[in-house]
N, C-alpha and C positions, 0 to 999 in steps of 0.2 A: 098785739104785735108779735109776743114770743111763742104763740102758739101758729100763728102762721110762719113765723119760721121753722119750727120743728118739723111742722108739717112737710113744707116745702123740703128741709132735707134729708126725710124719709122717705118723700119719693122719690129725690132722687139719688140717695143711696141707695132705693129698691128699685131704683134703672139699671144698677151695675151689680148687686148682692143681692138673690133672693134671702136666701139663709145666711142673716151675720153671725150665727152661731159656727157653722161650716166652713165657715170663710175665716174667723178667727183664727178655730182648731189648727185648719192646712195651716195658718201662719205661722202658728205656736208649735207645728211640728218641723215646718222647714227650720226655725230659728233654734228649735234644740237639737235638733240633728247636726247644724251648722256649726252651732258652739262643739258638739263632738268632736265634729268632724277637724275643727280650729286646733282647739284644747287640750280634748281628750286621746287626740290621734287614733280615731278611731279609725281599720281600712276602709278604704272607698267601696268594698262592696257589700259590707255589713250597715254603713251608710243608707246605700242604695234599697238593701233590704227592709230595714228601719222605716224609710219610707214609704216604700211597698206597702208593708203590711202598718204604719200607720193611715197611710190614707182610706186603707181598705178598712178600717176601726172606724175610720172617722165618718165615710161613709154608712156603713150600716148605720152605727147611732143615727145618725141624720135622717137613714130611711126610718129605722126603727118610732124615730119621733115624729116624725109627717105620717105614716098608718096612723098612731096614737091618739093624733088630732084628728087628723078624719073622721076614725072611728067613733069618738067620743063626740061630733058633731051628728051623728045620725040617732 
């Protein structure tokens, strides 16, 4: 019975998140940008940039790692 649940909510957490690795990351970067942005009073455009250029980090890793499989599948 617990393996068809697991089952079941892996598909359909992979209806809504291909990459939960990805999906994480973005989360863990809005949330400490957020707390900066709260706490540390960081400016709003150093914020913004923060952003920018973590998602663009987070992205490559993410392609970086989907080539890695692939390739290692052929």
């Amino acid at each position: 019975m617990m393996d068809i649940l697991k089952v079941a909510f892996r598909e359909f957490f992979g209806m809504f998140i291909d990459d939960g690795a990805l999906a994480l990351a973005a989360l863990l970067l809005i949330a400490a940008v957020g707390v900066l942005v709260k706490f540390v009073h960081v400016d709003a455009l150093l914020a913004a940039a923060l952003l920018l250029v973590g998602c663009l980090l987070i992205l490559a890793e993410s392609l970086a790692r989907a080539a890695r499989k692939k390739f290692q599948r052929k």
